[in-house]
C-alpha positions as CSV (number, residue, x, y, z in Angstrom):
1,X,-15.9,-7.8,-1.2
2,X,-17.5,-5.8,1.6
3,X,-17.3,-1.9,2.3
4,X,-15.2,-2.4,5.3
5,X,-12.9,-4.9,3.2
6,X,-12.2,-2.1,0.8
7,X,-11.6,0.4,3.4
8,X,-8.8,-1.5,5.0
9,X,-7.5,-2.6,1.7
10,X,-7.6,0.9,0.3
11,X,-6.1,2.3,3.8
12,X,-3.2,-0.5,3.9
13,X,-2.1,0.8,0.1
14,X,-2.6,4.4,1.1
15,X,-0.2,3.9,4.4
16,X,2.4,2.0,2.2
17,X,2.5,5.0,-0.4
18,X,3.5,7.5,2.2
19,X,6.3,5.3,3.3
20,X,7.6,5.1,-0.4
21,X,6.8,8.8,-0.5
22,X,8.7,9.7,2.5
23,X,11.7,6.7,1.6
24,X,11.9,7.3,-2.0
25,X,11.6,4.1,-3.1
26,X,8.6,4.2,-5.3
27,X,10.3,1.9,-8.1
28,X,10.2,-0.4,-5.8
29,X,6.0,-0.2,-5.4
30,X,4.9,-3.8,-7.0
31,X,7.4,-5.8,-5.3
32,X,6.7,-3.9,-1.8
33,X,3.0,-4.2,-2.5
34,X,3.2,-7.9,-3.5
35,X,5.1,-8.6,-0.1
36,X,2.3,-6.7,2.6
37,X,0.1,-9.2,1.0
């Protein structure tokens, strides 16, 4: 896996754990995580 690879990985996760944060579903992470894939 590249640099840039990671970065956009790392940025996609960080992006969809401020819209848990700010929703409040955090339970919810692996099944929302799972799905962006």
């Amino acid at each position: 896996m590249s640099v840039i690879e990671f970065k956009k990985l790392s940025s996609k996760l960080l992006k969809v754990s401020k819209i848990e944060t700010l929703s409040g579903c955090g339970t919810k992470r692996t099944q929302q995580t799972k799905g962006w894939y």
